[in-house]
DRENPA-3360 file (N, C-alpha, C; in nm, 2 decimals, always signed):
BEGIN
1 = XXXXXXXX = -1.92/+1.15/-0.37/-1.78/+1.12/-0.40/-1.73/+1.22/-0.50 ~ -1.59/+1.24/-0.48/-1.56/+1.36/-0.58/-1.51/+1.29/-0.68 ~ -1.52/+1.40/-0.80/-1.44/+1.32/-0.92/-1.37/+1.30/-0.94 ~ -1.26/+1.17/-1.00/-1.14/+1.15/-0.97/-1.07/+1.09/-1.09 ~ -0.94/+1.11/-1.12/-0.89/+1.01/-1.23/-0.96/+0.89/-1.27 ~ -0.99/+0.82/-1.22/-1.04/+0.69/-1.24/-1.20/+0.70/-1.32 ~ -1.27/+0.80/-1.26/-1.40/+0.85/-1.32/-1.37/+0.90/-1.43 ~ -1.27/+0.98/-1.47/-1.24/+1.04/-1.63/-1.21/+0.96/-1.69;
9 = XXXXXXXX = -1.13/+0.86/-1.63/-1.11/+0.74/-1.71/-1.21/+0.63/-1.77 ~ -1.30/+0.58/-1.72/-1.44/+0.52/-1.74/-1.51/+0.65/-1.81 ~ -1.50/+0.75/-1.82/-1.58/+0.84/-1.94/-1.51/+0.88/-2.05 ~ -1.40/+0.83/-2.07/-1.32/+0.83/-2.16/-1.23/+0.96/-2.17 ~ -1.23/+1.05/-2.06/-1.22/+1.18/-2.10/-1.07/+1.19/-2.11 ~ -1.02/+1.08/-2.04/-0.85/+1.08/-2.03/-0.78/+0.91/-2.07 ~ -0.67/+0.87/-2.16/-0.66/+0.79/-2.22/-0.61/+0.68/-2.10 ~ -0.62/+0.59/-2.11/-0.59/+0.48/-1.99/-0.52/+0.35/-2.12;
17 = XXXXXXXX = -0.45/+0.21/-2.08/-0.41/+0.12/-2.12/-0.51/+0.02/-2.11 ~ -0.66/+0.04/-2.13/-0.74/-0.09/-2.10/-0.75/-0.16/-2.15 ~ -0.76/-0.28/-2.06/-0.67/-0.45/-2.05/-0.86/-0.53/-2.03 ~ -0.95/-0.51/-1.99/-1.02/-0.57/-1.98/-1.20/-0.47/-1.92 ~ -1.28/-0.47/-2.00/-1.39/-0.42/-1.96/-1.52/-0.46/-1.95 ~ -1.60/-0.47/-1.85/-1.71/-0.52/-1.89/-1.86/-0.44/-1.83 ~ -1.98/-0.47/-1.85/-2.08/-0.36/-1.78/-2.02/-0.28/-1.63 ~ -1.97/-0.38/-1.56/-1.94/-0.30/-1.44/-1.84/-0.27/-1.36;
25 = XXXXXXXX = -1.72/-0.32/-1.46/-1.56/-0.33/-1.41/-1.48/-0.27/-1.53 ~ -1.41/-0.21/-1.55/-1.29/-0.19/-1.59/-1.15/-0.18/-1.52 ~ -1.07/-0.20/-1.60/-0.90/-0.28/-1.56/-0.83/-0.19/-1.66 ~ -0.72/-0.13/-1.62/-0.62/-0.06/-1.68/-0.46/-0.08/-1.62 ~ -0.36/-0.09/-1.74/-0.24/-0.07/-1.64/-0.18/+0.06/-1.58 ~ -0.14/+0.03/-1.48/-0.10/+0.10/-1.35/+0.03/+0.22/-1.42 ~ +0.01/+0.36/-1.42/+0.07/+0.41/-1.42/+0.24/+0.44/-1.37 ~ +0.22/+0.37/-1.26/+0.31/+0.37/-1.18/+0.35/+0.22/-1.13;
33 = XXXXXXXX = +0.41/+0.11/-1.20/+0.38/+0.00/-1.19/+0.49/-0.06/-1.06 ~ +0.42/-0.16/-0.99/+0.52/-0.19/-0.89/+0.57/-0.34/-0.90 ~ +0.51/-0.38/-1.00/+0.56/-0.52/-1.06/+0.55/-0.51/-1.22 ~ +0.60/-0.61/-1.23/+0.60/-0.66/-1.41/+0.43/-0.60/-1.47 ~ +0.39/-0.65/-1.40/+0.27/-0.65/-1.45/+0.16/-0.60/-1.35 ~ +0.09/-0.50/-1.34/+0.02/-0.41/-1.27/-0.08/-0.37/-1.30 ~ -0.20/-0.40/-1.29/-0.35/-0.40/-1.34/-0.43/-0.33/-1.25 ~ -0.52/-0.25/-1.25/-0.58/-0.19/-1.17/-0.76/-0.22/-1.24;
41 = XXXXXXXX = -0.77/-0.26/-1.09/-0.97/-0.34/-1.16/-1.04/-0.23/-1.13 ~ -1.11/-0.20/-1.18/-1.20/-0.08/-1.08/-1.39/-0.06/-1.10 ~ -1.47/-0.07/-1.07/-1.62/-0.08/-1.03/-1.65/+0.03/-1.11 ~ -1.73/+0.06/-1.20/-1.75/+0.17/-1.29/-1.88/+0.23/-1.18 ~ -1.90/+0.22/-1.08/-1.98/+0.26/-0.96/-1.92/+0.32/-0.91 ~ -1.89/+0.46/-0.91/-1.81/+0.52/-0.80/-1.85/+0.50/-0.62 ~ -1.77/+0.42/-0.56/-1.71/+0.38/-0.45/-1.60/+0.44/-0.39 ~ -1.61/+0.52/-0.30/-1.48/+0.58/-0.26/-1.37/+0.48/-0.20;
49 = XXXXXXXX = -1.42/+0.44/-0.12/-1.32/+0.38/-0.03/-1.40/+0.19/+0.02 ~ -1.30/+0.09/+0.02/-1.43/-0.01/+0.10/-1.49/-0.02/+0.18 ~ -1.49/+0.08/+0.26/-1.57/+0.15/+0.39/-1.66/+0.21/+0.34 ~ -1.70/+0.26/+0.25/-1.81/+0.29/+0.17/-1.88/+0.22/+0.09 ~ -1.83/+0.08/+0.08/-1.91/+0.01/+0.03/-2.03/-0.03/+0.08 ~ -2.16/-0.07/+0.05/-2.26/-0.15/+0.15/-2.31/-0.28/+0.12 ~ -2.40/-0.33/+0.20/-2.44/-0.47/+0.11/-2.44/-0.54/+0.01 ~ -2.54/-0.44/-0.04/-2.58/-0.44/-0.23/-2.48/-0.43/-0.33;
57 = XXXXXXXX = -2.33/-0.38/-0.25/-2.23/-0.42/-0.38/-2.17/-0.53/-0.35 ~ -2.21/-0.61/-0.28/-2.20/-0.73/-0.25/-2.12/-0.78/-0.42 ~ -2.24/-0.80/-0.54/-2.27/-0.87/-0.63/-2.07/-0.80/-0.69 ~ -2.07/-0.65/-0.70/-2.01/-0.57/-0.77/-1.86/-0.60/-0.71 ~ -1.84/-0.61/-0.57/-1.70/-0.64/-0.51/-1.62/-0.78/-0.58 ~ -1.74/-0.88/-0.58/-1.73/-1.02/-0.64/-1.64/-0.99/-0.74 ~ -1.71/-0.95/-0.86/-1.70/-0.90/-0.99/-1.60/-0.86/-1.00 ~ -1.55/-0.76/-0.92/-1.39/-0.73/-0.93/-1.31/-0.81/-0.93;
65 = XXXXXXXX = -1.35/-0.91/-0.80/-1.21/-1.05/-0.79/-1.22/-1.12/-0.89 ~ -1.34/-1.15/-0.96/-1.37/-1.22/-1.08/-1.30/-1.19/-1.17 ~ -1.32/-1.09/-1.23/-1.25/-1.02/-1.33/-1.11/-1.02/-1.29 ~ -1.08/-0.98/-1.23/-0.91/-1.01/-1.18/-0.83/-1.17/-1.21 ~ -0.94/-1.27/-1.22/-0.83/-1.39/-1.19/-0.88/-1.41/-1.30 ~ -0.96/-1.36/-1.37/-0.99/-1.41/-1.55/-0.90/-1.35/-1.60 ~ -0.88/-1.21/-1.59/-0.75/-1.16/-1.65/-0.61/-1.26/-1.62 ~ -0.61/-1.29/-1.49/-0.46/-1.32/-1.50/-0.48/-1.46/-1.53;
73 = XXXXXXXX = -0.59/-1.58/-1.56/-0.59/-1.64/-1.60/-0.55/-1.63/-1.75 ~ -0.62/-1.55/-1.87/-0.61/-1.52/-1.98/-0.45/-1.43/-2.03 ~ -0.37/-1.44/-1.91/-0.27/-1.35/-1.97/-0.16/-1.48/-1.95 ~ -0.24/-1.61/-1.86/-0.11/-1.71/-1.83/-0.01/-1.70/-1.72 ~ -0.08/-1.61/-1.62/+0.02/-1.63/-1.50/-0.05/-1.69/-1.39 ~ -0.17/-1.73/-1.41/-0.26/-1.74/-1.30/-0.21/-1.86/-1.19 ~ -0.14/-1.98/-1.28/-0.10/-2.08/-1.22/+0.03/-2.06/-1.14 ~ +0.08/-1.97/-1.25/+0.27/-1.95/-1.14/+0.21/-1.86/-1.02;
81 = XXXXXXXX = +0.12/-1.77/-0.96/+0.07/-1.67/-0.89/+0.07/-1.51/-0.92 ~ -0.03/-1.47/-0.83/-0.01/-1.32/-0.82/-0.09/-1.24/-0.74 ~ -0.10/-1.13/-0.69/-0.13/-1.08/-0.54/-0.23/-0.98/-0.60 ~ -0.36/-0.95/-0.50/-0.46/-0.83/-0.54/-0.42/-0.79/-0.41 ~ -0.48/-0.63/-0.40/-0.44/-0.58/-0.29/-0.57/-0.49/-0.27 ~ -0.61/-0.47/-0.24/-0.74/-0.29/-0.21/-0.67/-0.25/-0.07 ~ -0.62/-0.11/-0.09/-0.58/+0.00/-0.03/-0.72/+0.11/+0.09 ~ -0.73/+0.11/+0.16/-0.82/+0.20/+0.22/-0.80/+0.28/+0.30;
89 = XXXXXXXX = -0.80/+0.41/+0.26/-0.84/+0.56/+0.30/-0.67/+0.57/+0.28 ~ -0.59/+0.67/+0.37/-0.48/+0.71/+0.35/-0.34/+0.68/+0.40 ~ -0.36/+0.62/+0.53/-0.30/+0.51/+0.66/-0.28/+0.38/+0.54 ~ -0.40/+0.36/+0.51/-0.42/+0.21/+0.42/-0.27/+0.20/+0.26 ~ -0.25/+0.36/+0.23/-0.17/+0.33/+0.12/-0.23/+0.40/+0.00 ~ -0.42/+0.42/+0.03/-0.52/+0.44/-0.10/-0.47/+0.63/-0.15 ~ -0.45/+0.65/-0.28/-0.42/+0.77/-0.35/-0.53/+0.79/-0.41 ~ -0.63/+0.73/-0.45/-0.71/+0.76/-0.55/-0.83/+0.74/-0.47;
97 = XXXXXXXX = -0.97/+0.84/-0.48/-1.02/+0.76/-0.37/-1.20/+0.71/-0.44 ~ -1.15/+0.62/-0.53/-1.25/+0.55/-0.61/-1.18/+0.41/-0.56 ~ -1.24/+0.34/-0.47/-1.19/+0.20/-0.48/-1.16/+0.12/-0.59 ~ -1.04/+0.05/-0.58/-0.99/-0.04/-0.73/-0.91/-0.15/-0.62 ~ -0.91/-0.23/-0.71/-0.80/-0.36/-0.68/-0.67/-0.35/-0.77 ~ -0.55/-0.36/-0.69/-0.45/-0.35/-0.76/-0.46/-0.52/-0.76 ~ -0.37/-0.55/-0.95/-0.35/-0.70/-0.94/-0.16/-0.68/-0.99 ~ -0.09/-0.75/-0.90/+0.04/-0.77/-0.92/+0.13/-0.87/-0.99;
105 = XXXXXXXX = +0.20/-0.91/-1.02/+0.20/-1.01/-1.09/+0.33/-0.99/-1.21 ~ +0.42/-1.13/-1.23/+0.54/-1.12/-1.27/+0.67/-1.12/-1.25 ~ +0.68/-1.18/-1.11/+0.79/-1.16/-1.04/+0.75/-1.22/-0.94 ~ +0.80/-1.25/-0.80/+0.80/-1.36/-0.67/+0.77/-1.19/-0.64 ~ +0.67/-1.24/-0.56/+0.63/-1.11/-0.43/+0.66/-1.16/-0.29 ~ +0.70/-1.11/-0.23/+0.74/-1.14/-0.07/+0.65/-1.06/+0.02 ~ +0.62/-1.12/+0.08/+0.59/-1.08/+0.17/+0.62/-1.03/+0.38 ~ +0.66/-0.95/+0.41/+0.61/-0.82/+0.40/+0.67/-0.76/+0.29;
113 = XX = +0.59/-0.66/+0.21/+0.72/-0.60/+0.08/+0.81/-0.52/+0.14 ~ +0.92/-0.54/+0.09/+1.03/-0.46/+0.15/+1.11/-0.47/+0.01;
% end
């Protein structure tokens, strides 16, 4: 996998807004945010895409959702709602190509977005 924003960012090389970290996840807000509130979870494992994921990150994919609804537990929106998304390859939407979970949140999301 090549190196990517998200990898400079887990090495500190480039400044990020992080919202929550732990041995194997980090969460930062979304540069480009498309709701109120826009978190981006990401696997300090470089994973390109979830097509590249295998078995064994079984434990590590978890971890992400985990950490995602503790965050939006602990920020107090967890009960009104809010949408994760993972994006894959370039058809899928994905820009960055370290897998992350976008978490949305702060507004009524509709669905299809339009």
């Amino acid at each position: 996998m090549s190196d990517t924003i998200f990898s400079k960012i887990i090495r500190r090389e480039i400044p990020a807004d992080i919202v929550y970290e732990d041995q194997d996840v980090m969460a930062f807000r979304d540069l480009n945010p498309q709701a109120p509130v826009h978190v981006l979870f990401i696997p300090k494992k470089p994973i390109a895409t979830l097509n590249d994921a295998a078995a064994g990150d079984a434990d590590l994919l978890g971890k992400l959702l985990l950490a995602a609804a503790t965050y939006a537990k602990s920020e107090g929106f967890a009960e009104q709602g809010y949408r994760t998304v993972i994006n894959c390859n370039e058809d899928g939407g994905q820009t960055v190509f370290h897998m992350h979970v976008h978490l949305l949140a702060g507004r009524r999301l509709i669905w299809p977005p339009g």
